[in-house]
C-alpha positions as a printed NumPy array, in Angstrom:
array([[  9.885,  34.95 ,  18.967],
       [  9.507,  31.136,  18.832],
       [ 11.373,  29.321,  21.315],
       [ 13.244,  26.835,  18.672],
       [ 14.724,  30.447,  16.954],
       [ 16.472,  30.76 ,  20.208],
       [ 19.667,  29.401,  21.283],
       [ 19.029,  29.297,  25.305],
       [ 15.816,  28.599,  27.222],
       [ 13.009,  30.43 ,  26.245],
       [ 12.004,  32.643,  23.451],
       [ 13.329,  35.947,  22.136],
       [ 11.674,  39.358,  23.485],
       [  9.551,  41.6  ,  21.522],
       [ 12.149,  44.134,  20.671],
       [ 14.739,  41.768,  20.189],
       [ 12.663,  39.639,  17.522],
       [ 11.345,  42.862,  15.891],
       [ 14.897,  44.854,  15.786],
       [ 16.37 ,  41.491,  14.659],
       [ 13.718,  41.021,  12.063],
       [ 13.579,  44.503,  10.736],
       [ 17.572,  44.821,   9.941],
       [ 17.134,  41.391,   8.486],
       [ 14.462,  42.284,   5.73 ],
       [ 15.451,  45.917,   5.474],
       [ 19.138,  44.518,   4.713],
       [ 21.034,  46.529,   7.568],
       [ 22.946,  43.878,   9.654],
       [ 22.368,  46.229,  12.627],
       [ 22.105,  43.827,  15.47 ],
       [ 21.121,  44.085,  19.452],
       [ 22.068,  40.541,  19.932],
       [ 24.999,  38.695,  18.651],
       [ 23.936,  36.351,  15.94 ],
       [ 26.256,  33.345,  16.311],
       [ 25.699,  32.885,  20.223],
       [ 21.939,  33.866,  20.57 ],
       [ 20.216,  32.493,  18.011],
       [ 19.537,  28.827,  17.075],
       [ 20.315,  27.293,  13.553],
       [ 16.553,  27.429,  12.742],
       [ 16.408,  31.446,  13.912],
       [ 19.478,  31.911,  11.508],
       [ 17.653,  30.235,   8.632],
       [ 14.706,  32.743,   9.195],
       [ 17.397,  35.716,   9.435],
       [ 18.518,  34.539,   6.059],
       [ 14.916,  33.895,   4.333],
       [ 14.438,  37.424,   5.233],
       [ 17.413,  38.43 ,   4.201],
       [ 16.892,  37.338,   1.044],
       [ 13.444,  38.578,   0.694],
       [ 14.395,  41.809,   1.69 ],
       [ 17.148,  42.272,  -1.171],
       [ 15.113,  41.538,  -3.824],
       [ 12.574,  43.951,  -2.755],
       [  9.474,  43.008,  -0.911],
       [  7.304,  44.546,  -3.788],
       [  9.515,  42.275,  -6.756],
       [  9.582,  39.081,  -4.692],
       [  5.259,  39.57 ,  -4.297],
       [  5.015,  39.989,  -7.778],
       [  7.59 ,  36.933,  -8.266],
       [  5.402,  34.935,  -6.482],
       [  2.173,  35.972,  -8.218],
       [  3.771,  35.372, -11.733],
       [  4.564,  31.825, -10.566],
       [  0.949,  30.705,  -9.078],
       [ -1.377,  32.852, -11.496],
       [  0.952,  33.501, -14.196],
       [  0.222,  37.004, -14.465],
       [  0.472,  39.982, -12.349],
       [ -2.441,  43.271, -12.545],
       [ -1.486,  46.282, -14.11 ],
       [ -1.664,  48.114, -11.186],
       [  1.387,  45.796,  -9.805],
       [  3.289,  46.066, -12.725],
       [  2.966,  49.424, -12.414],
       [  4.263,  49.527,  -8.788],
       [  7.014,  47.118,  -8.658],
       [  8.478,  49.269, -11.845],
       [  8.59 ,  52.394,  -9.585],
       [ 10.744,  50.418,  -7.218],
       [ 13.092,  49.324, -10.034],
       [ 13.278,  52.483, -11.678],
       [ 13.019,  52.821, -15.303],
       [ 12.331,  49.095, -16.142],
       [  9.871,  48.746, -19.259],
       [  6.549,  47.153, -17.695],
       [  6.174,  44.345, -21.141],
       [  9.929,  43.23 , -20.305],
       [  8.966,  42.876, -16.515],
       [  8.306,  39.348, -16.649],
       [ 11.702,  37.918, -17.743],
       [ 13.244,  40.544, -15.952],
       [ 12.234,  39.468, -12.741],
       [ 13.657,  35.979, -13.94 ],
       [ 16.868,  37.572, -14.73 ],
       [ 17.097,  39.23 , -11.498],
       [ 16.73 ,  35.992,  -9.624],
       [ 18.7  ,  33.863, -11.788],
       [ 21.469,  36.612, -11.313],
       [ 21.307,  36.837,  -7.401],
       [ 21.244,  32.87 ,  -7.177],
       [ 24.4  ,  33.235,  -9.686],
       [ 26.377,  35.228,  -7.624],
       [ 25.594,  34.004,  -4.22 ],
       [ 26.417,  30.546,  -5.513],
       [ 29.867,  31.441,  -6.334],
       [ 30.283,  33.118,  -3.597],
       [ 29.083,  30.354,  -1.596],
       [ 31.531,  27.855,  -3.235],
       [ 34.323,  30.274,  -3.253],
       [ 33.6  ,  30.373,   0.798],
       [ 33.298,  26.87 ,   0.957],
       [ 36.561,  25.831,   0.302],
       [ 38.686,  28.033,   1.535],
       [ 36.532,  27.447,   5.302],
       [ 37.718,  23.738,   5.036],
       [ 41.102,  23.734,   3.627],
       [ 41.982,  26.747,   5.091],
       [ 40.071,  26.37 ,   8.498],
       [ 39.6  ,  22.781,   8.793],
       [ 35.472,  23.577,   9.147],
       [ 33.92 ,  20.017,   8.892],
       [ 31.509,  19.675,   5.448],
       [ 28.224,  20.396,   7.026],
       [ 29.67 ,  23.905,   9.047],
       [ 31.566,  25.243,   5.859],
       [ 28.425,  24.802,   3.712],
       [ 26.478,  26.742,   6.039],
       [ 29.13 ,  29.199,   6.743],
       [ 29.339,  29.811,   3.215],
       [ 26.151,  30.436,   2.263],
       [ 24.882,  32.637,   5.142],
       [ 28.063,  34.729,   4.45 ],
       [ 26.924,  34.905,   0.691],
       [ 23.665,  35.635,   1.115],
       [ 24.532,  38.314,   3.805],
       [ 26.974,  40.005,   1.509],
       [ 25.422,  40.294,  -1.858],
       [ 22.227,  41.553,   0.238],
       [ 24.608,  44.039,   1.819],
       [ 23.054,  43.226,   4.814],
       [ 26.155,  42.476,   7.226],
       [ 24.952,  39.732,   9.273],
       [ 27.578,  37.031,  10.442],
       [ 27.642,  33.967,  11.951],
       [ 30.895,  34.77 ,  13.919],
       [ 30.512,  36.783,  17.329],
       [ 33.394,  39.059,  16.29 ],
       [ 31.914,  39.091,  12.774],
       [ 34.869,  39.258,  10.204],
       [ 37.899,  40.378,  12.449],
       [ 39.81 ,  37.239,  12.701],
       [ 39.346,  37.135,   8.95 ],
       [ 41.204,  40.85 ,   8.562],
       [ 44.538,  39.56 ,   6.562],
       [ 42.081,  36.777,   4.489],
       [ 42.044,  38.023,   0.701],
       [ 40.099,  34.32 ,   0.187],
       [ 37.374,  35.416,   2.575],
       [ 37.41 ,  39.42 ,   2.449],
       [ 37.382,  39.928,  -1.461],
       [ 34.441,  37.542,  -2.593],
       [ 31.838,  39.124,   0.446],
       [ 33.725,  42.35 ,  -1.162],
       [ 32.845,  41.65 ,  -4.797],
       [ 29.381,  40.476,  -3.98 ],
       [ 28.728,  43.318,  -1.769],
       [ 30.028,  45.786,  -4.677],
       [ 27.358,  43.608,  -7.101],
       [ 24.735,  43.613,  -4.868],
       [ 25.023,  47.102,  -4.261],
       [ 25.625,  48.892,  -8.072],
       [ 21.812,  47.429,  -8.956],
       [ 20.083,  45.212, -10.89 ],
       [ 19.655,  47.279, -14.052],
       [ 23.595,  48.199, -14.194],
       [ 24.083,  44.453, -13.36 ],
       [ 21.443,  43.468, -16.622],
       [ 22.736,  46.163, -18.621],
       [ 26.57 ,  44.961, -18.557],
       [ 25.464,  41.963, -18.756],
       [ 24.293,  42.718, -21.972],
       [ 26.31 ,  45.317, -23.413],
       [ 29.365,  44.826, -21.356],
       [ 31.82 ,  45.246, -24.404],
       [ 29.775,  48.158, -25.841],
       [ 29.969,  51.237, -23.356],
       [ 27.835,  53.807, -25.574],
       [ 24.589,  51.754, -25.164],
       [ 25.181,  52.139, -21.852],
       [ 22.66 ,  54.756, -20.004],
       [ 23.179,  57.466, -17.926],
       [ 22.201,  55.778, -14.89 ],
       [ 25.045,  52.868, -15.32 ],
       [ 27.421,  54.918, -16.193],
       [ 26.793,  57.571, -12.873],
       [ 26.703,  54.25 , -10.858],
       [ 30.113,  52.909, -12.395],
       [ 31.791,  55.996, -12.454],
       [ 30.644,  57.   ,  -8.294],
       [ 31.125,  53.641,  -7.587],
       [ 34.558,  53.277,  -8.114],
       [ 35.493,  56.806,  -7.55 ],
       [ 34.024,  56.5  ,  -4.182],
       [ 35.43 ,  52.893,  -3.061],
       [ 38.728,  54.218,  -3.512],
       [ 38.326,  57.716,  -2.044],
       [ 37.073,  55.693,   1.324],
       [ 40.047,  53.269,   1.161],
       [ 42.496,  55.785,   0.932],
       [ 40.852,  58.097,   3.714],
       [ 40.646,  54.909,   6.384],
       [ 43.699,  53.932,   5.407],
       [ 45.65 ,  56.751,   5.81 ],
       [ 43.864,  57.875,   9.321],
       [ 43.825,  54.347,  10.785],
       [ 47.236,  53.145,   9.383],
       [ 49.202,  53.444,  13.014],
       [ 45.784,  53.151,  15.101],
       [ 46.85 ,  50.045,  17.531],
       [ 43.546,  49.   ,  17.859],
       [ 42.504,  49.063,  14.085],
       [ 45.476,  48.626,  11.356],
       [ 48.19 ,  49.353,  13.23 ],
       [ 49.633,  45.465,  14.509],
       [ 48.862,  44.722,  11.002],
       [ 51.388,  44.677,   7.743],
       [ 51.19 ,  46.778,   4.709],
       [ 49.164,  44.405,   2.51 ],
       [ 46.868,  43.817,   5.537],
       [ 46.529,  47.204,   6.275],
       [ 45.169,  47.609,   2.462],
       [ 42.734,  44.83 ,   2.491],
       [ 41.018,  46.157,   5.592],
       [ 41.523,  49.348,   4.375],
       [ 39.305,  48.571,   1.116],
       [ 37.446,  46.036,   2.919],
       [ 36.092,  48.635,   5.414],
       [ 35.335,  51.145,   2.366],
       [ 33.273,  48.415,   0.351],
       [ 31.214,  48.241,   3.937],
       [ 30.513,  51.819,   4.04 ],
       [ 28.269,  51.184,   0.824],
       [ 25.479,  49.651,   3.042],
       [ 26.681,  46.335,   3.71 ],
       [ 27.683,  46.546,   7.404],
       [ 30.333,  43.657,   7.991],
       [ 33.524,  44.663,   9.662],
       [ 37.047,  43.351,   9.924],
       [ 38.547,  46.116,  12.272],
       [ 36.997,  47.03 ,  15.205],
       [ 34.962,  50.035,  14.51 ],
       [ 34.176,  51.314,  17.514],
       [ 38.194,  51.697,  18.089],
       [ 38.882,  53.708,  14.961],
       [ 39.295,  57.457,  14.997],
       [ 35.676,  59.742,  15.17 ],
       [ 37.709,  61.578,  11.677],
       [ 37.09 ,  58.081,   9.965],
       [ 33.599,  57.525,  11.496],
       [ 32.687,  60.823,   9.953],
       [ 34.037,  60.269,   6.569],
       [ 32.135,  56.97 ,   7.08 ],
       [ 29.427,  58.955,   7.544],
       [ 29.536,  60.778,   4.546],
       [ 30.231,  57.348,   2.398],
       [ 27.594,  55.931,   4.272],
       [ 24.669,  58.512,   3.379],
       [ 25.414,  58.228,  -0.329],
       [ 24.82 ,  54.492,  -0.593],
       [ 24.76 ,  52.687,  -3.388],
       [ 23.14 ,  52.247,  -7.056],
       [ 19.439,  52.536,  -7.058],
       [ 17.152,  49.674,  -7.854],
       [ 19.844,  46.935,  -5.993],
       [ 20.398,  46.279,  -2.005],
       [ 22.211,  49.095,  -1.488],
       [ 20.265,  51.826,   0.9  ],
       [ 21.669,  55.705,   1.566],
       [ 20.3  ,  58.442,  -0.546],
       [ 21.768,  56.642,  -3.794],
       [ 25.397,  57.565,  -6.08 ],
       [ 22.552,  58.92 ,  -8.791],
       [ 21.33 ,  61.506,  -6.598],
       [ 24.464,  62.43 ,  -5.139],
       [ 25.999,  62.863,  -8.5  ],
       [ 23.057,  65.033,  -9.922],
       [ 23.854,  67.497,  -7.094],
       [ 27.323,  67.293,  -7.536],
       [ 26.702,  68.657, -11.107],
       [ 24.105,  70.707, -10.389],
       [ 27.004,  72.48 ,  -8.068],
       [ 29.191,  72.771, -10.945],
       [ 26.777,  74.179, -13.229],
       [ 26.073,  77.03 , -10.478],
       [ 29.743,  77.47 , -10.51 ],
       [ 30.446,  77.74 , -14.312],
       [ 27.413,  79.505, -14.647],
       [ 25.904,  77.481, -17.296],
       [ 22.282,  77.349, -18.163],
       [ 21.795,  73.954, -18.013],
       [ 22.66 ,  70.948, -16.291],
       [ 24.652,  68.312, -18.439],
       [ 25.614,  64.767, -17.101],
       [ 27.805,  62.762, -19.287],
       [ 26.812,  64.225, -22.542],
       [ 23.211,  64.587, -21.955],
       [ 20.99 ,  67.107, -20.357],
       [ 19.028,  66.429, -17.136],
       [ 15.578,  67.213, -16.824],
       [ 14.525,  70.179, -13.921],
       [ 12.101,  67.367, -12.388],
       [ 15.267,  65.547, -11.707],
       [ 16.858,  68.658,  -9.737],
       [ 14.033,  69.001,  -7.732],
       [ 13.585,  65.122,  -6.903],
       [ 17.176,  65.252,  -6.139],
       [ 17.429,  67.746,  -3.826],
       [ 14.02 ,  66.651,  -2.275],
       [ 15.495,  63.164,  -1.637],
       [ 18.677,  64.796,   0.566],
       [ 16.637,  67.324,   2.152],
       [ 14.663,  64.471,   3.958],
       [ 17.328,  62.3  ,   4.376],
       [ 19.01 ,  65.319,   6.354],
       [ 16.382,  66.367,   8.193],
       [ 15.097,  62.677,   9.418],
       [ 18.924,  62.155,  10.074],
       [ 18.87 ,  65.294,  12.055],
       [ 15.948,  64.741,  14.368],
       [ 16.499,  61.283,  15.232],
       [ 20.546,  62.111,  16.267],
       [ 18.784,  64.595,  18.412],
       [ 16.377,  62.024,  19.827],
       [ 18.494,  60.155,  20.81 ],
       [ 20.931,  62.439,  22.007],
       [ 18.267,  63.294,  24.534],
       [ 17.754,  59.684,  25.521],
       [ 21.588,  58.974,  26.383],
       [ 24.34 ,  60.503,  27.587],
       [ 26.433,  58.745,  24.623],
       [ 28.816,  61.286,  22.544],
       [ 27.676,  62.834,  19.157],
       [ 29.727,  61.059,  16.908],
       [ 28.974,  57.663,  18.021],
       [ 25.013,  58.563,  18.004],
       [ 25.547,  60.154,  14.186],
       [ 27.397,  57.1  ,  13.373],
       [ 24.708,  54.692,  14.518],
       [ 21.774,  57.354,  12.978],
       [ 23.353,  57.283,   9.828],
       [ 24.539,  53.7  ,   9.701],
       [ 20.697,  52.504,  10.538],
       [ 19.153,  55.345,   7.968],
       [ 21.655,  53.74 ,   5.446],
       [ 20.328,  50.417,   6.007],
       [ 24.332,  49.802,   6.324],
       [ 24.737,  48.021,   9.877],
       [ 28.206,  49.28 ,  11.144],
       [ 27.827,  50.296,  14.668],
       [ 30.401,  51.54 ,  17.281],
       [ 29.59 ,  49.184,  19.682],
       [ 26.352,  51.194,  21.343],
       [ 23.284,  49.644,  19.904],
       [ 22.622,  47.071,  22.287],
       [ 23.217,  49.864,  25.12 ],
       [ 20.563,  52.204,  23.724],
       [ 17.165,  52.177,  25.878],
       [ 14.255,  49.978,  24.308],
       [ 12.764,  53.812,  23.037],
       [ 16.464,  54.293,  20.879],
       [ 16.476,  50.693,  19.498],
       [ 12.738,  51.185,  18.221],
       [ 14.288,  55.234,  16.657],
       [ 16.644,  52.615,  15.114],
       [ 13.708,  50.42 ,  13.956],
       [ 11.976,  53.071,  12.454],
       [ 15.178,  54.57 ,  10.958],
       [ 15.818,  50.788,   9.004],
       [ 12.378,  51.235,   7.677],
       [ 12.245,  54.367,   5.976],
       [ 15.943,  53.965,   4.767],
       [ 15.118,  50.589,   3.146],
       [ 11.797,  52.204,   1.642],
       [ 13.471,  55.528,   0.732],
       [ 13.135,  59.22 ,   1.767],
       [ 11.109,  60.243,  -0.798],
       [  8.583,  56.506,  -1.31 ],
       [  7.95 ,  57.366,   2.113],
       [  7.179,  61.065,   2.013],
       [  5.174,  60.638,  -0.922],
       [  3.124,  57.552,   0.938],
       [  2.021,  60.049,   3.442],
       [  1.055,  62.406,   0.849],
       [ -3.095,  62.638,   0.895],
       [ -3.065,  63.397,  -2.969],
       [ -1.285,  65.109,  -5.572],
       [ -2.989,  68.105,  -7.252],
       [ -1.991,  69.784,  -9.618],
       [ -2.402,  73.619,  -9.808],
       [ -4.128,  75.188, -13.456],
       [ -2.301,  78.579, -12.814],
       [  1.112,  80.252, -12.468],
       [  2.165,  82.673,  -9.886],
       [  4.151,  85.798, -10.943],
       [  7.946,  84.965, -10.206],
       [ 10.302,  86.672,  -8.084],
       [ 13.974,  86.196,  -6.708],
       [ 15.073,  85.891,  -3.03 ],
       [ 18.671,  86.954,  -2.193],
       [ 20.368,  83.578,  -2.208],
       [ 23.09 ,  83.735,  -0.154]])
């Protein structure tokens, strides 16, 4: 809200500083004011910082901090900043946090460079701009959070393969997670030591990046205001390009708003799933949509037990699993309706922007800065418990857990 973050006269509102500030650190790149125009150099920098903090988890970076002034963290935040990254070993911790930021400076660095020169020889940006340029832009993408320093964010870039497939590739990092990341960096030539988790995240990563480049491609190919003006290798980039967003990074090269409501639903659906757990990818994750996915095929084959990849999953995992979508549906749900009874805007563009904000993934048809001050703060609220997760935030409001000494006598409902 400082006056030097802002471009023009005065200082930012309230609800424009919070909105901005909660889709920076929550990664979503949902935006109420256009970044370029409105804010100053110095407010970019502090949409960045927080951009930054916000992929590497606000829980990790704390604990990153505390290992570098005291040199050693408590148990109890050992034990916490684990849960976030999900099956880490607590005595590795330490260097893993190293390796996590030594990765994300990696990447975003070559990113950056890659950036760099293709903005001034293929742009003719002067030295200081392209710098900047690039390293916003890399920052933004392997955070997946979709922020851009151009008003029309990536459109006149649509037919670049020298801008559109690094932010691509380091969104795609960014969002598999930091243990896949670790683990192929470490056993990249030896798939068996790979673990279930990487292999779910691999295998629903790819599977789904080209399922969502083949469905907007083939619905927006002669759309004249999305890929139709463009040619056939065009059409593909922005094609993939616009799948790779749906995975929670929220830059666009077509105009979104313009494309068909059958893509924004199958956006929808791409956008809900997310990304790998433990990275800065939001939705409900590609783990937990793949344990229901064979969960569904065991109830199918009629099988006894649930087998992923050669292994067996645990019942707690079923349960968590169908926990985690259950909330996400239902908080989906009642803030579409919210909304829905706050503006006279069409379904599909409200579920878009619900889903998209839930998803910490920052698309948006064009309506968010429209939405009354009470929708932008459903939005606000919807960035926050996507970034923390459906079920982090329905077990924070939890009193206690208590566990029951006793069985009750089973019975079976008519299921269907």
């Amino acid at each position: 809200m400082l006056p030097i973050a802002k471009a023009g006269a005065g200082g930012a509102s309230f609800l424009e500083a919070l909105f901005t500030a909660t889709s920076a650190v929550c990664v979503t790149g949902h935006i109420i004011v256009d970044t370029a125009t409105y804010w100053s150099p110095f407010g970019q920098v502090v949409i960045m910082a927080l951009i930054q903090v916000g992929g590497l988890g606000i829980m990790t970076f704390a604990t990153l901090i505390g290992l570098v002034v005291v040199r050693k963290i408590s148990l109890r935040s050992r034990l916490t900043t684990a849960a976030e990254a999900r099956g880490l070993r607590l005595d590795d911790f330490p260097n893993l946090l190293g390796q996590v930021v030594r990765t994300t400076l990696l990447v975003e660095a070559t990113v950056a460079v890659l950036l760099f020169f293709r903005f001034i020889f293929g742009y003719g940006e002067p030295v200081g701009r392209a710098a900047w340029l690039a390293v916003f832009h890399s920052v933004s993408s392997f955070n997946n959070a979709g922020f851009s320093l151009f008003s029309d964010n990536l459109v006149s870039y649509v037919a670049d393969p020298f801008i559109c497939i690094p932010i691509a590739a380091a969104i795609i990092l960014g969002g598999i997670g930091f243990p896949v990341i670790l683990q192929l960096r470490k056993h990249l030539r030896s798939p068996l030591k790979w673990t279930m988790n990487t292999r779910l995240v691999l295998l629903g990563t790819s599977t789904l990046l080209v399922a969502g480049t083949v469905y907007v491609t083939a619905i927006e190919w002669s759309n004249p205001a999305t890929l139709g003006p463009l040619d056939w290798p065009a059409k593909l980039l922005a094609g993939f390009f616009t799948s790779v967003q749906t995975r929670t990074a929220g830059f666009n090269s077509i105009d979104i708003g313009a494309m068909d409501p059958a893509s924004w639903l199958g956006m929808d659906a791409l956008m809900l799933i997310g990304g790998g757990p433990a990275g800065t990818a939001g939705g409900i994750k590609i783990t937990t949509f793949a344990v229901l996915f064979f969960i569904l095929m065991t109830e199918l084959r009629h099988h006894r037990a649930v087998n992923v990849l050669g292994k067996q999953l645990p019942r707690s995992v079923h349960r968590e699993a169908i926990t985690v979508v259950l909330v996400a549906v239902a908080t989906v749900a009642a803030a579409t309706v919210a909304l829905m009874l706050l503006t006279d805007i069409g379904l599909d563009r409200l579920l878009f922007e619900v889903v998209s904000a839930f998803g910490t993934v920052g698309l948006s048809t064009g309506i968010t800065a429209d939405l009354p001050p009470a929708g932008q703060v459903i939005l606000i609220v919807l960035m926050f418990i996507g970034r923390l997760g459906p079920i982090t935030f329905a077990s924070g409001l939890a009193l206690t857990n208590r566990d029951i000494a006793y069985e009750l006598p089973k019975e079976r409902p008519i299921i269907g």
